[in-house]
Structure formats: structure tokens, C-alpha cells
Backbone as a printed PyTorch tensor [residue, N CA C, xyz], in Angstrom:
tensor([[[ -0.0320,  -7.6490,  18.2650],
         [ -0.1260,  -6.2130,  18.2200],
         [  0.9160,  -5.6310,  17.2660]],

        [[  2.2890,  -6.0510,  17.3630],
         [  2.8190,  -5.6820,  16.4880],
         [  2.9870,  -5.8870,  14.9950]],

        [[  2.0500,  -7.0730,  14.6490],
         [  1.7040,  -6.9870,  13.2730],
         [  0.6100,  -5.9540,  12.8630]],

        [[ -0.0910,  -6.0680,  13.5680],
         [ -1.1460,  -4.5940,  13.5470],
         [ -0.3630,  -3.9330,  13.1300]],

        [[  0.3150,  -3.4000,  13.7940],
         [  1.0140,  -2.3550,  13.6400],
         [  1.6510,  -2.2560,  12.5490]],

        [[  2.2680,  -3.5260,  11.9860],
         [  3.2310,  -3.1250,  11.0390],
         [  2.4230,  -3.5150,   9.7430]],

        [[  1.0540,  -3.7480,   9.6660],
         [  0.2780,  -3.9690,   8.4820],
         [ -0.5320,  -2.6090,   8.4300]],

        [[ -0.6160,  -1.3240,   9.0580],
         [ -0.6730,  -0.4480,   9.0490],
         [  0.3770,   0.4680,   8.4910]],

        [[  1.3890,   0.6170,   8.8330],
         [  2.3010,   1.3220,   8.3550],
         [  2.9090,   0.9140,   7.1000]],

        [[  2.4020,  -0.2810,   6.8820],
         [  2.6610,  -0.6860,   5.0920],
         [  1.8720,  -0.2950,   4.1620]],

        [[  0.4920,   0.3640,   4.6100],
         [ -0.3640,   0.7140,   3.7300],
         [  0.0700,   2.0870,   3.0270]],

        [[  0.2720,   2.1460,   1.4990],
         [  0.4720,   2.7660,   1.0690],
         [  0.2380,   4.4450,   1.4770]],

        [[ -1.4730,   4.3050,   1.4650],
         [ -1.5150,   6.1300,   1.9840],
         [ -0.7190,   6.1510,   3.2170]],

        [[ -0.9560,   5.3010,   4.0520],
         [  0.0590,   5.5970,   5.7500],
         [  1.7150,   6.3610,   5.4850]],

        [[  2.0360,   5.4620,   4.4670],
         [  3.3990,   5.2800,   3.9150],
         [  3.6000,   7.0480,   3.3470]],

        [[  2.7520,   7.3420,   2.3280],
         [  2.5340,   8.8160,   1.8280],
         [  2.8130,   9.7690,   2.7520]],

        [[  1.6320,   9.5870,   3.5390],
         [  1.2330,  10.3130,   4.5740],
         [  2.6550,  11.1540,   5.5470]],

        [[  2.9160,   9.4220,   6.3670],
         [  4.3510,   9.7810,   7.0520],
         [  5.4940,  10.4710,   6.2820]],

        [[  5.4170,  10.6360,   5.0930],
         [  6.7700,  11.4480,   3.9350],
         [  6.5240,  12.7700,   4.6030]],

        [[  5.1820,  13.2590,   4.8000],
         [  5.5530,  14.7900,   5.6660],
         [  5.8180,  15.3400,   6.7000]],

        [[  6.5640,  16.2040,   6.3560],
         [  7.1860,  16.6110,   7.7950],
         [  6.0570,  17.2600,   8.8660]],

        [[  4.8320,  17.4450,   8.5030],
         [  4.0270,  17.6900,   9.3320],
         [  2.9470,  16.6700,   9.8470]],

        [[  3.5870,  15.4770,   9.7240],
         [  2.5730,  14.1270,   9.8700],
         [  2.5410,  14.1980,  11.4900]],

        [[  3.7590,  14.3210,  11.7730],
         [  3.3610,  13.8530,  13.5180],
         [  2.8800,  14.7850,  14.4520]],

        [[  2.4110,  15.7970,  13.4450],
         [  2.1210,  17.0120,  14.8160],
         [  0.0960,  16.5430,  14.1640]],

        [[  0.2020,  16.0660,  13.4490],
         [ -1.4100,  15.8270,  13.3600],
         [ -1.8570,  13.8970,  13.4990]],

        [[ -0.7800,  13.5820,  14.0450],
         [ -0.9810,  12.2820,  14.8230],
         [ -1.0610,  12.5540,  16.4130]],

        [[ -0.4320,  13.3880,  16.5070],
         [ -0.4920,  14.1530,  17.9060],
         [ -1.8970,  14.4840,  18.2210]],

        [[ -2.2960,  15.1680,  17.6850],
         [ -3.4860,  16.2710,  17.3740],
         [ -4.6850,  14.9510,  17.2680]],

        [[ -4.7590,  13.9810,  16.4820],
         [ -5.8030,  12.9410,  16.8290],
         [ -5.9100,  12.2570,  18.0320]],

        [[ -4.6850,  11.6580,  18.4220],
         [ -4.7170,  11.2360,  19.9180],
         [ -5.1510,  12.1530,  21.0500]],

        [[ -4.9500,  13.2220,  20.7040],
         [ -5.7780,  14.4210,  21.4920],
         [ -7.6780,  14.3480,  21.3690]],

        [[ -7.9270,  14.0270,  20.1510],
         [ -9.1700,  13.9240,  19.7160],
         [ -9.9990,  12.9010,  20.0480]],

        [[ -9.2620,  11.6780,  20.3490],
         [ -9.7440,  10.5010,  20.8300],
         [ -9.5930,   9.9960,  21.9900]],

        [[ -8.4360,  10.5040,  22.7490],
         [ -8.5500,  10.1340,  24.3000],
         [ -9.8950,  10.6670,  24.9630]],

        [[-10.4230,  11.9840,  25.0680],
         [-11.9510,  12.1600,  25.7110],
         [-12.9780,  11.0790,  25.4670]],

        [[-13.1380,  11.0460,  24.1730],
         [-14.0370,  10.2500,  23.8230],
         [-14.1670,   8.8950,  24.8840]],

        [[-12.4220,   8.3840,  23.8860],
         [-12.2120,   7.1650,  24.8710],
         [-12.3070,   6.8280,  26.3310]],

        [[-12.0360,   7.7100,  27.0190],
         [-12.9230,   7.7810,  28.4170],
         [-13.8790,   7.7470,  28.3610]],

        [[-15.1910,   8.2640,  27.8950],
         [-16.0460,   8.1750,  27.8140],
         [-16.3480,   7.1230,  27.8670]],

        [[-16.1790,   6.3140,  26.5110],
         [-16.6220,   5.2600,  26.4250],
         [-16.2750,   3.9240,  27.7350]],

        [[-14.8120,   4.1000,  27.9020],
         [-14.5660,   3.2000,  29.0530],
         [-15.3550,   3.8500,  30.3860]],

        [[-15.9470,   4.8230,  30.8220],
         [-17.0530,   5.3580,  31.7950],
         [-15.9870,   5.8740,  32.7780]],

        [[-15.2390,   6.1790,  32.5250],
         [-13.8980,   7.1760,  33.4000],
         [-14.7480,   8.1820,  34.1980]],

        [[-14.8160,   8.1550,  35.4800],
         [-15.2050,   9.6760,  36.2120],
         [-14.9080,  11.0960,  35.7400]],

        [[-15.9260,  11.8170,  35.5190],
         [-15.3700,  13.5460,  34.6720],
         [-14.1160,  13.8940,  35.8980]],

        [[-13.9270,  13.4550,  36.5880],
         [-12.9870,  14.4950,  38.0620],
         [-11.7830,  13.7880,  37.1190]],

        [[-11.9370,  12.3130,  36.8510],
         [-10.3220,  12.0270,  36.2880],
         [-10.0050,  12.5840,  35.3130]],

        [[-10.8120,  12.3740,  34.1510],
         [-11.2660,  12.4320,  32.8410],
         [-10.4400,  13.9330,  32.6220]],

        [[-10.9650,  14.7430,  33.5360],
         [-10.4020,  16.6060,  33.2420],
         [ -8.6280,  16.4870,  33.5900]],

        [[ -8.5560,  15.7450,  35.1030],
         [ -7.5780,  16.1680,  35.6240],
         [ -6.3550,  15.3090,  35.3090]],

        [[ -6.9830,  13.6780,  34.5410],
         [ -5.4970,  13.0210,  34.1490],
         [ -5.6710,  13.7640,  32.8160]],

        [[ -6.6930,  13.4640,  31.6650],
         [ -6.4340,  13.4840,  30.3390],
         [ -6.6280,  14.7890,  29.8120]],

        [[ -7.3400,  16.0230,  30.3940],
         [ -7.1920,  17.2400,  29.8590],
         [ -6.1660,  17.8670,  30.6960]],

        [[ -5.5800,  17.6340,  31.8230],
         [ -4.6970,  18.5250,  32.0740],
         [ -3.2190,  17.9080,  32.0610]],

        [[ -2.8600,  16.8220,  32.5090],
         [ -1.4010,  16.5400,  32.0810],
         [ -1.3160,  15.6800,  30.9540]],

        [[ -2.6940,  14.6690,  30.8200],
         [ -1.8270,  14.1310,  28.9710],
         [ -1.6990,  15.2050,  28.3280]],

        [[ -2.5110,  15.8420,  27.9790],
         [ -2.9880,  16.7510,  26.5050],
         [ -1.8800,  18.1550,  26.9620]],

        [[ -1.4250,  18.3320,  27.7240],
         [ -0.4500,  19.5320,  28.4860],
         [  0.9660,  18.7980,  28.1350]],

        [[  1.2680,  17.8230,  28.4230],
         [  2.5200,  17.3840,  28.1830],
         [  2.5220,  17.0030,  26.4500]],

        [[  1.3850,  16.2580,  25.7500],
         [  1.4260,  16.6910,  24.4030],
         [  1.4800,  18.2900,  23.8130]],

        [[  0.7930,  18.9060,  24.0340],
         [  1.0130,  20.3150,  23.4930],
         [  2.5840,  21.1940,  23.6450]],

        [[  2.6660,  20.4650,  24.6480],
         [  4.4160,  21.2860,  25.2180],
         [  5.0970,  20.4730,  23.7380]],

        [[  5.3410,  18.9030,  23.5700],
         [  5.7210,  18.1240,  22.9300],
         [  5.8510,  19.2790,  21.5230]],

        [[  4.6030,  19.3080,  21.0090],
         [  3.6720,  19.4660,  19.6420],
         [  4.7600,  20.7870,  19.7500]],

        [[  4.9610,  21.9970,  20.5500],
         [  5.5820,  22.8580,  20.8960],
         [  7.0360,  22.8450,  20.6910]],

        [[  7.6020,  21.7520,  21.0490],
         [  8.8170,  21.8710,  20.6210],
         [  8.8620,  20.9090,  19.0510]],

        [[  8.2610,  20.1710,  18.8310],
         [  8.4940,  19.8230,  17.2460],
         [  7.9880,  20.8000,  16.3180]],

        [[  7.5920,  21.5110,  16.7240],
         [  7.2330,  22.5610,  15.6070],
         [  8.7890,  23.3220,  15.1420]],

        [[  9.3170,  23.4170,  16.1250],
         [ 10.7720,  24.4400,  16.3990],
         [ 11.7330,  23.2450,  16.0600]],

        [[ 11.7860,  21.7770,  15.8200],
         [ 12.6320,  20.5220,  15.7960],
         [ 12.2000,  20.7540,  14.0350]],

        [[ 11.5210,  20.1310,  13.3190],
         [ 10.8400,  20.2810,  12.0250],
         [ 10.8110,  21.4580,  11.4550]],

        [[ 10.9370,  22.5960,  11.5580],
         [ 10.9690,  23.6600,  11.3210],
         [  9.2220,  24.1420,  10.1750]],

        [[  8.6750,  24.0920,  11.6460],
         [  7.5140,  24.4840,  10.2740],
         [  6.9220,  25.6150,  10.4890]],

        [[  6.0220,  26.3960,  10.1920],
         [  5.1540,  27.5380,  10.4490],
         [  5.1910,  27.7910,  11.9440]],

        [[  5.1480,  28.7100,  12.4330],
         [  4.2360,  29.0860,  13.4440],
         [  2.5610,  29.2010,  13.5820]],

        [[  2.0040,  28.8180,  12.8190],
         [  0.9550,  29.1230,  12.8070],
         [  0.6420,  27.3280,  13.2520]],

        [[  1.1960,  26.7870,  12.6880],
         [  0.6830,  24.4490,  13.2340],
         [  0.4180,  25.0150,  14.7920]],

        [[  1.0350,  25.4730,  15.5090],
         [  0.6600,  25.4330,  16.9560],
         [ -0.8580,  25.8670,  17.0580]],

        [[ -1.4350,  26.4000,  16.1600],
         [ -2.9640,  26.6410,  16.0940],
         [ -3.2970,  25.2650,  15.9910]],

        [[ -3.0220,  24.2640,  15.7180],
         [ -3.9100,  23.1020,  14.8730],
         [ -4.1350,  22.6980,  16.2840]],

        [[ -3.5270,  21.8810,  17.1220],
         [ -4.3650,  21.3660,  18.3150],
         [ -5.0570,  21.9010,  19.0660]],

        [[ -4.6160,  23.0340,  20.0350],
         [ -5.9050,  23.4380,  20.6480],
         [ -7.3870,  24.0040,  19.5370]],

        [[ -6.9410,  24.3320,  18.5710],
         [ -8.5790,  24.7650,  17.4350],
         [ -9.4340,  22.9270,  17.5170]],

        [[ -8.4410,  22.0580,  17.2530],
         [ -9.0370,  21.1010,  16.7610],
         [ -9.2730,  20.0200,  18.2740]],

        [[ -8.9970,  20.5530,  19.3440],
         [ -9.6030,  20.0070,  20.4290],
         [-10.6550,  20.4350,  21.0800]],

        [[-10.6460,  22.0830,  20.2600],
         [-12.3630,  22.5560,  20.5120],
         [-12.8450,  22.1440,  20.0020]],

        [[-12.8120,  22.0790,  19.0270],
         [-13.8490,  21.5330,  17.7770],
         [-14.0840,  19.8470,  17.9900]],

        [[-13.3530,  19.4910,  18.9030],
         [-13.8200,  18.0270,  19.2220],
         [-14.6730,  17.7830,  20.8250]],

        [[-14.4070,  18.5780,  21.3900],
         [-15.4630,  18.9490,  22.5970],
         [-16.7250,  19.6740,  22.5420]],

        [[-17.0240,  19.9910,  21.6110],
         [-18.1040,  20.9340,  21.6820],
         [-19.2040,  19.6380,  21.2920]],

        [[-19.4070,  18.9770,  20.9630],
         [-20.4370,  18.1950,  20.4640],
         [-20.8900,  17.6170,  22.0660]],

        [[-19.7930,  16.7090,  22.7120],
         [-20.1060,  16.1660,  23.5400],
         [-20.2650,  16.7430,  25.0790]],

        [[-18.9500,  17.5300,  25.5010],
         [-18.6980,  17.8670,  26.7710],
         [-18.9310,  19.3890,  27.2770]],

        [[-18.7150,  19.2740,  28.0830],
         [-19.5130,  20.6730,  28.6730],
         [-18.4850,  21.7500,  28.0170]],

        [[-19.1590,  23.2670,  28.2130],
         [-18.3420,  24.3830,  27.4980],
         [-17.3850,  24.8730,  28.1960]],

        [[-17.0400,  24.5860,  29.2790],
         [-15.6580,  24.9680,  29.8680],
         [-14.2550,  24.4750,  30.0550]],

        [[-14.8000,  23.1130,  29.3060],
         [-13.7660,  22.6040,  28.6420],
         [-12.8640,  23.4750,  27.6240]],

        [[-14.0770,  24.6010,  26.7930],
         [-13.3100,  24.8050,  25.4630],
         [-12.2530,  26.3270,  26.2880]],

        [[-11.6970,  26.2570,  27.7210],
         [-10.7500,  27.1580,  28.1010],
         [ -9.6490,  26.2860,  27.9060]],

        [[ -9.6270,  24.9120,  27.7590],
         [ -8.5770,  24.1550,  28.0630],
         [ -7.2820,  24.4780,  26.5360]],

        [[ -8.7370,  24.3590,  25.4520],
         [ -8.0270,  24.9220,  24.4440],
         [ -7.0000,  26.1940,  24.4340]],

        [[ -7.0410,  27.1420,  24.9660],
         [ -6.4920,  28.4300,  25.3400],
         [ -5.2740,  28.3090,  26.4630]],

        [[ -5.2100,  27.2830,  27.0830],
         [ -4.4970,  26.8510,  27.7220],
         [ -3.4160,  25.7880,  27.0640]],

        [[ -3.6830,  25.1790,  26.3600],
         [ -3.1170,  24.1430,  25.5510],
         [ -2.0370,  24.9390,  24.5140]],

        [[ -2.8140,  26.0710,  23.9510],
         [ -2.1530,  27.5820,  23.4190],
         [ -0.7700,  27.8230,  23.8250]],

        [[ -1.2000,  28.0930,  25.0420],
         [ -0.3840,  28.7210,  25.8720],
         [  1.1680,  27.6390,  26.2000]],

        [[  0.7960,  26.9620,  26.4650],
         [  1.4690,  26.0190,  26.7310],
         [  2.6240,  25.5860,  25.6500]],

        [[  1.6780,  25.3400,  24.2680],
         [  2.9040,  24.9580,  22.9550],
         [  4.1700,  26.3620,  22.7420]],

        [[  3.2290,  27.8700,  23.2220],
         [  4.1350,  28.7830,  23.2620],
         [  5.0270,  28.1970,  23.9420]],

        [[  5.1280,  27.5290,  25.0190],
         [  6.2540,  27.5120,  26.2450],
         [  6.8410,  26.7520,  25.4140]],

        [[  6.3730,  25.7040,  24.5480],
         [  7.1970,  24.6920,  23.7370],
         [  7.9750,  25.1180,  22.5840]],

        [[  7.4870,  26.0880,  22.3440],
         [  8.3540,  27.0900,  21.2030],
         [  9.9660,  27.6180,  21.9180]],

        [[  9.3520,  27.7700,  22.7150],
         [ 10.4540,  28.6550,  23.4180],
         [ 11.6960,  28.0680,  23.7170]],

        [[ 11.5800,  26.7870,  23.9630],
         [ 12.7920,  25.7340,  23.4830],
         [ 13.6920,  26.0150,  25.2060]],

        [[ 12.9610,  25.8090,  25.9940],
         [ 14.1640,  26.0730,  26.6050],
         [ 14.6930,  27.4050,  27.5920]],

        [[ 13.9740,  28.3550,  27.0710],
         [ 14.1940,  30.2860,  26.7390],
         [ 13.0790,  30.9540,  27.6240]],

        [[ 12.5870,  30.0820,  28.5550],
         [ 11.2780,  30.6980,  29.4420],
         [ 11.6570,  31.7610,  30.2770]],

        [[ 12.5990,  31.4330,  30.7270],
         [ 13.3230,  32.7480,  31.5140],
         [ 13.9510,  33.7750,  31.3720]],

        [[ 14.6150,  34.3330,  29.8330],
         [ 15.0240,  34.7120,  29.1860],
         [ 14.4400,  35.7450,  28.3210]]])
């Protein structure tokens, strides 16, 4: 596994890629994109499926995504990129009330902005 790994990260575009400072908030943002699926495919129950991987993975990533935005110093506006691009990855397959989770996920990177300052 760990040659995998490390014959990946030798590949030139990988290599490119990681030079930006906004690489890991859209490595973030794919693992968001592919865990549903990936349940899917492994035949995960929807009761887990919502309540492990849409509400505390993808919640504890967005908080994450939330504070590296404020660590990296980049736009305010990147905190749009995951929840937009986790709608846009549910809508094909899963039901439409999923796409509140997005709005929630929102909400959440705010708290990650905030660094700390929720009470305040």
C-alpha cells in the first residue's frame, strides 16, 4: 500500500498539483464525493449511509475544510466548493433531501471559519 502510495505522489501532475495552496481543500472535497457512492457500492444500509457518512464524516470534514481555509489563508468564497460540489454529486443518484445536507455542511465550515470565536 505504501508504494501505491508513493508511486502516486511521484507522478508529476500529482507533484504540480500539491504546489497549491488550495490542493487539500479539493482533496477534501473528493473524498466527500466518493464516500456515498462508496457505500453504495459496498450495499451500506441508507439509515447508516446518512447518519455515519453524511452526518459526522462529511460534518467533521467541512468543520476541517473550515478551519484550513482560515490556516492557508485563502478566499472566503472555497468554503462554497464542498457543500456546491456535494450537491452536485447527489443529485444523480440519491434522494433530494439529501441536497439540505449541503446547507448544513455550509453552515458548519462557517463554524470552521470562526476558529475558535463561536461564542464571541
Amino acid at each position: 500500500m505504501k508504494k501505491i502510495k508513493q508511486r502516486i505522489l511521484t507522478l508529476p501532475l500529482i507533484k504540480k498539483l500539491n504546489q497549491r495552496r488550495f490542493m487539500p481543500l479539493i482533496w477534501w472535497s473528493l473524498l466527500v464525493i466518493i464516500l456515498p457512492y462508496l457505500c453504495s457500492l459496498l450495499q451500506v444500509p441508507v439509515v447508516w449511509r446518512v447518519g455515519i457518512v453524511f452526518i459526522i464524516i462529511n460534518c467533521l470534514i467541512s468543520y476541517h475544510l473550515g478551519n484550513l481555509i482560515i490556516k492557508l489563508r485563502l478566499n472566503k468564497w472555497w468554503m462554497l466548493l464542498m457543500p456546491v460540489v456535494f450537491c452536485l454529486a447527489i443529485l444523480p443518484r440519491f434522494a433530494n433531501y439529501n441536497l439540505m445536507f449541503g446547507l448544513i455542511y455550509l453552515i458548519i465550515e462557517a463554524f470552521g471559519l470562526m476558529n475558535k470565536n463561536i461564542y464571541r
